[in-house]
C-alpha positions as CSV (number, residue, x, y, z in Angstrom):
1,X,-3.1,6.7,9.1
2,X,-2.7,4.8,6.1
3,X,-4.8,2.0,7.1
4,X,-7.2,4.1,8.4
5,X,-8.1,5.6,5.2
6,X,-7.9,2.7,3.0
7,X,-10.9,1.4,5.1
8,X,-12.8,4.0,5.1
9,X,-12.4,4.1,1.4
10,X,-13.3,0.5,0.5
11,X,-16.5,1.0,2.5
12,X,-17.7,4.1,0.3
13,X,-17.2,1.7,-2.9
14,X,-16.5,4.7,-5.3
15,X,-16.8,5.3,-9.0
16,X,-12.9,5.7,-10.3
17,X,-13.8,9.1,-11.7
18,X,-15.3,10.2,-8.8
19,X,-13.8,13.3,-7.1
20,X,-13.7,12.4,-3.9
21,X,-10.4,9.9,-5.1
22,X,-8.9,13.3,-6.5
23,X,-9.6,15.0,-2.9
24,X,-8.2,12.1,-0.8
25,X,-4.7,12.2,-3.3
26,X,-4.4,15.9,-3.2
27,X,-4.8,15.8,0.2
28,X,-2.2,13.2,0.5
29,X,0.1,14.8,-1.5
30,X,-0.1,17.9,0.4
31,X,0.6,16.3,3.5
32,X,3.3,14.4,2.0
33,X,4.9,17.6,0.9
34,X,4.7,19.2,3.9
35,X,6.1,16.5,6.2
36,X,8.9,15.7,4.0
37,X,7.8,12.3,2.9
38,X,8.2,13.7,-0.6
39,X,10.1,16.2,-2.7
40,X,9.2,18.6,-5.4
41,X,11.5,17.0,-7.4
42,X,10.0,13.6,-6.5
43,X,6.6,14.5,-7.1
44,X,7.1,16.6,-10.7
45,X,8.5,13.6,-11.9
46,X,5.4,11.3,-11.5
47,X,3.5,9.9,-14.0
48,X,0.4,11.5,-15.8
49,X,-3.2,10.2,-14.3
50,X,-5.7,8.9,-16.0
51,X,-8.5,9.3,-13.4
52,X,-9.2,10.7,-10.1
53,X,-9.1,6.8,-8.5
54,X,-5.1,6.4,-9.6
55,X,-4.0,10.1,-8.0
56,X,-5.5,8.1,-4.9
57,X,-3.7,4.7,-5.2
58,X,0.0,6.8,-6.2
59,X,-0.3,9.0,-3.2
60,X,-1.6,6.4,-0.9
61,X,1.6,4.0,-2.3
62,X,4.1,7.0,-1.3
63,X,2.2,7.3,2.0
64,X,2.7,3.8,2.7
65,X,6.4,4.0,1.7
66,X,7.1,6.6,4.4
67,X,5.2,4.9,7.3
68,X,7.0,1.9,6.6
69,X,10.4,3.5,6.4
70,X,9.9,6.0,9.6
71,X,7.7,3.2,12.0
72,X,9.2,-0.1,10.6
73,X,7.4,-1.7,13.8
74,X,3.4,-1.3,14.1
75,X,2.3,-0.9,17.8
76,X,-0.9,-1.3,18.4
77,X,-2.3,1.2,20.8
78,X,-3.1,1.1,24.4
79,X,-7.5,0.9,24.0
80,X,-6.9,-1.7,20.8
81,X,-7.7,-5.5,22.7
């Protein structure tokens, strides 16, 4: 999923400040929250942001984390050649 988004981002070639980074994290953080990737605890300890681009990048890092740690091993799927 990771992947997935981090190429559709790099095609849009966003502004940092542009809201759209701010959706993506929040929407990362959510799901992070809600699928035990991350704590409360965890995530009220993070780091004040400076723009909408680095809630993005932080989430996306912690998203990354996870995958890595729960599917050590990417298979690629059945349709990819």
């Amino acid at each position: 999923m990771d992947v997935r988004i981090e190429n559709l981002v790099t095609k849009l070639e966003l502004h940092e400040m542009d809201p759209l980074w701010g959706y993506l994290g929040v929407a990362l953080r959510l799901w992070l929250l809600v699928f035990g990737g991350l704590s409360i605890e965890e995530d009220m300890q993070q780091p004040g942001f400076g723009s909408y681009k680095e809630i993005y990048l932080f989430y996306m890092e912690k998203l990354k984390t996870v995958r890595q740690q729960r599917y050590p091993k990417i298979v690629k799927p059945d349709w990819d050649i």
